[in-house]
C-alpha positions in Angstrom: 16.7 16.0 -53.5 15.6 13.8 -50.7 17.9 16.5 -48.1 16.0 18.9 -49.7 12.4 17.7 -48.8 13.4 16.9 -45.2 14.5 20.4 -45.1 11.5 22.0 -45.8 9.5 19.4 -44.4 10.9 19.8 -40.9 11.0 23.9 -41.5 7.5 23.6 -42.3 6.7 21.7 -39.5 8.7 23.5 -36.9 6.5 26.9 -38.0 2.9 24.9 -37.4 4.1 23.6 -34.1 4.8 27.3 -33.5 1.7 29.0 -34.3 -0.2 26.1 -32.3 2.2 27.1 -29.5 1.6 30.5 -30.3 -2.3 30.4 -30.1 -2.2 27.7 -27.1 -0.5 30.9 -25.3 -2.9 33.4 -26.2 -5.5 31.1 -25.0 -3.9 30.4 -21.6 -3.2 34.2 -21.4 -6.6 35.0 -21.7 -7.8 32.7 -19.5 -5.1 34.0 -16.7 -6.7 36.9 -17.3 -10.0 35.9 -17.0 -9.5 34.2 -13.8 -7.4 36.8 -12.5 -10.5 39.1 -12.5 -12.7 36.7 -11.3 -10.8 36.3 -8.2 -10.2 40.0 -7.8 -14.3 40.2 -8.0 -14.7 37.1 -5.2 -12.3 38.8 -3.2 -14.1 42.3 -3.0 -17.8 40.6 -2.7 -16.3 38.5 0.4 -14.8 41.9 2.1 -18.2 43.1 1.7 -20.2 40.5 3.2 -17.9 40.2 5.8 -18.1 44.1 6.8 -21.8 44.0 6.1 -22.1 40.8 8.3 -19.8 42.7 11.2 -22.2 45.5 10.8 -24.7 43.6 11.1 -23.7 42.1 14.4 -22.8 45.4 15.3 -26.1 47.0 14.8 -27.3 43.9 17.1 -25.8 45.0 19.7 -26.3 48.3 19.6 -30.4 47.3 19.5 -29.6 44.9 22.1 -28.4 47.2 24.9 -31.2 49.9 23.8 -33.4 47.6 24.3 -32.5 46.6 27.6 -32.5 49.8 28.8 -36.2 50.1 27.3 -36.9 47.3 29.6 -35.2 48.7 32.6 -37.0 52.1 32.1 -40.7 50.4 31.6 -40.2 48.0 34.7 -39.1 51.0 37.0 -42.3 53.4 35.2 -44.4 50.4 35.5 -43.5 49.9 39.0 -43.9 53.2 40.0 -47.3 53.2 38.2 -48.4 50.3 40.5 -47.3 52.1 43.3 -49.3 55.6 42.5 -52.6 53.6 41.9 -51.8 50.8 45.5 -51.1 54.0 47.3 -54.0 55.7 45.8 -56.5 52.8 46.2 -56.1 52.7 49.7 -56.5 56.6 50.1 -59.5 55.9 48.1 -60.4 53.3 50.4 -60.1 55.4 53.7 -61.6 58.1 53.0 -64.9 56.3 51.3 -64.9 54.6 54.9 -64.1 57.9 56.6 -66.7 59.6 55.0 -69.1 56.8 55.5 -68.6 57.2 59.0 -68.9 60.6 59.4 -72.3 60.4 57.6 -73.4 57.5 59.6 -72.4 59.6 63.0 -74.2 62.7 61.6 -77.8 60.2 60.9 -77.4 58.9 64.6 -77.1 62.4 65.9 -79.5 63.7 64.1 -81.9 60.9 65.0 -80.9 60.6 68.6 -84.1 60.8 71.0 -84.2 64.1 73.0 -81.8 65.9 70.8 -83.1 69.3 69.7 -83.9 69.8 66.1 -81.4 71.5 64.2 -81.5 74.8 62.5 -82.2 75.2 59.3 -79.1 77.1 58.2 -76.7 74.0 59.0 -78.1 71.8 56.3 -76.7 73.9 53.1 -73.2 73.4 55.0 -73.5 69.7 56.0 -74.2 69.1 52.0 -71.4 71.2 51.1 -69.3 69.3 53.5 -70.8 65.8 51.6 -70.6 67.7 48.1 -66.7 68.4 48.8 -66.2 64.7 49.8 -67.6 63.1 46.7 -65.8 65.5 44.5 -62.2 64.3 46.3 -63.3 60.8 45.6 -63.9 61.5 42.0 -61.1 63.2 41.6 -58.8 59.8 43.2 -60.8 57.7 41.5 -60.2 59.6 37.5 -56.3 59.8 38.6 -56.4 55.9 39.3 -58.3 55.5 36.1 -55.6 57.6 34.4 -52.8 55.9 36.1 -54.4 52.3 34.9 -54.5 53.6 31.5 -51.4 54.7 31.5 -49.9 51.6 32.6 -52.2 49.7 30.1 -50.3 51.9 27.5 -46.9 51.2 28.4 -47.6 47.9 28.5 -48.9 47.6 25.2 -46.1 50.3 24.1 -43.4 47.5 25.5 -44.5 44.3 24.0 -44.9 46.4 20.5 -41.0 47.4 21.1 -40.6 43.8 22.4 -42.2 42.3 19.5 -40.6 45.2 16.9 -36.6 44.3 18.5 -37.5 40.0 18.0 -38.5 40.4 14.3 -35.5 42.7 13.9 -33.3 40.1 15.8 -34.9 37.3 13.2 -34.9 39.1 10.1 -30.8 40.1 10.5 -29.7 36.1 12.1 -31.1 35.4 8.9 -29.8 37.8 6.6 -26.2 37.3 8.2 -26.6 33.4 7.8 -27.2 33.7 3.7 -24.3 36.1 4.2 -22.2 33.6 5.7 -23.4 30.9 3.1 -22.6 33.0 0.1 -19.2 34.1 1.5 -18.4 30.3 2.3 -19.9 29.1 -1.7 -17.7 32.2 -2.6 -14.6 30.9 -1.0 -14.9 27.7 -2.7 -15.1 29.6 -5.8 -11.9 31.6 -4.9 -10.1 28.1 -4.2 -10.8 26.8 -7.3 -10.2 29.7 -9.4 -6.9 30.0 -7.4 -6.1 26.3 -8.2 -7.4 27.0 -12.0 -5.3 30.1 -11.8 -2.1 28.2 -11.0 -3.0 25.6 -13.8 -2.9 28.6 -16.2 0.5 29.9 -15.5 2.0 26.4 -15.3 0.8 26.4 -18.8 2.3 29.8 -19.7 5.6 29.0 -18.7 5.5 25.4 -20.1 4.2 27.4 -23.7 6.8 29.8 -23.2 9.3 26.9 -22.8 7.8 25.3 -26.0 8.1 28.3 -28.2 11.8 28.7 -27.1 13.0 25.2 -27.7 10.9 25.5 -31.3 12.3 28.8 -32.3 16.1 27.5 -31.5 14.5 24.7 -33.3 13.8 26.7 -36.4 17.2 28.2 -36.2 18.9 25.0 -36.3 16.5 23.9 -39.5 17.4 27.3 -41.3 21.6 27.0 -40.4 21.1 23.8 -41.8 18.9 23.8 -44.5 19.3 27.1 -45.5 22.3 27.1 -47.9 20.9 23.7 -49.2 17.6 24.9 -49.9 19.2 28.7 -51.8 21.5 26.5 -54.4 19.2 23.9 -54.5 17.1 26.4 -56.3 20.0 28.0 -57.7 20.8 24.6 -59.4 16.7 24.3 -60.7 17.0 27.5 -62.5 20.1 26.7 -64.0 18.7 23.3 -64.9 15.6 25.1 -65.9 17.7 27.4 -68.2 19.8 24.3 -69.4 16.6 22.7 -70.2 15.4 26.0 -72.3 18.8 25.6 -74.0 18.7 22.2 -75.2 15.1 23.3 -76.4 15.7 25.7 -78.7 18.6 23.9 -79.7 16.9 21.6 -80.8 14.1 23.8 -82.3 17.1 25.5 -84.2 18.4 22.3 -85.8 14.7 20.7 -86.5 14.5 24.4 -88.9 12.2 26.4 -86.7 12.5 29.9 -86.9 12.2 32.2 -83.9 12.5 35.5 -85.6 8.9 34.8 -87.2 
């Protein structure tokens, strides 16, 4: 009796230590898979901050050196802008003072004592003459004008560009420093899901382990017990039967009748 109960005890036992292996499994399965996919998400996020962030740097450059050459290109037009109106300002210059000079040496002829009076018909040409002049002076002076606006233009053109490239610049340092920061907080994450990872399948194969030693376990209970436990209950049906026996023996010799 007592071999009996220890059987089935320890039988009993061996199948609840199995099913809490059993689920302990499933649970460390699904949390292997779990992290398994939440390292193969960090993994692609970090490849794509990291080709965004060389893109990025890329795309720096590539502003960099067109923006140098924008440079390059307004400091030689500016320069040659300077030039034009120097070059023009002192052709300006000469001929206001030639033409000054040529009037002032037509008044002192015209006013010199003893001279004889001019004829009327030279006066229409000596304006036309004077006409001409101012009209080659206006003419300098509007492409001077021109050529200062211009080069007023460009230079507001290039500090808009210059201004335009340094927000640019700005704007991408920062957006490839949070780059940086999330791939870095994204490594850590990768580390410990790696680490957590590692845990996991530790844990499978000491559950799978478990489950071996408690299904050889089980088999050792059942060679055991088994044949123990069959005519154990072999014997309590027989004594069950014996037991009916002795009843109705008894009922039979007490008078009782069992065809009624």
């Amino acid at each position: 009796m007592k071999k009996n109960d220890f059987c089935m005890s320890e039988i009993d036992k061996t199948k609840d230590e199995i099913k809490g292996a059993e689920v302990t499994k499933e649970d460390l399965e699904d949390k292997h898979k779990q992290l398994t996919n939440t390292l193969e998400t960090l993994n692609t996020d970090i490849e794509e901050l990291t080709n965004q962030e060389a893109e990025m740097n890329m795309n720096l450059k590539k502003a960099g050196e067109q923006r140098k050459q924008e440079n390059q290109l307004f400091q030689a037009s500016i320069m040659d802008q300077r030039a034009t109106v120097n070059i023009l300002n002192k052709a300006l210059k000469r001929l206001q003072s030639f033409y000054a000079f040529a009037q002032i040496r037509a008044h002192t002829q015209e006013e010199a004592p003893g001279q004889a009076v001019s004829e009327k018909p030279s006066k229409p040409a000596d304006y036309g003459k004077s006409a001409g002049a101012g009209g080659v002076l206006q003419l300098i002076a509007m492409i001077i004008k021109d050529a200062e606006a211009e080069s007023a233009d460009s230079n507001a053109s290039e500090q808009h560009a210059q201004t335009n490239y340094a927000e640019m610049v700005t704007d991408a340092t920062a957006t490839i420093e949070a780059h940086r920061a999330t791939r870095a907080e994204k490594s850590e994450q990768v580390a410990e899901a790696e680490a957590d990872k590692a845990t996991a399948e530790q844990g499978l194969t000491a559950a799978g382990m478990q489950l071996e030693k408690l299904s050889e376990l089980l088999k050792a209970h059942h060679l055991e017990c088994d044949f123990l436990l069959k005519f154990f209950r072999v014997r309590q049906e027989a004594r069950a039967e014996e037991m009916d026996a002795i009843t109705d023996a008894k009922a039979i010799l007490s008078g009782a009748n069992f065809g009624k």
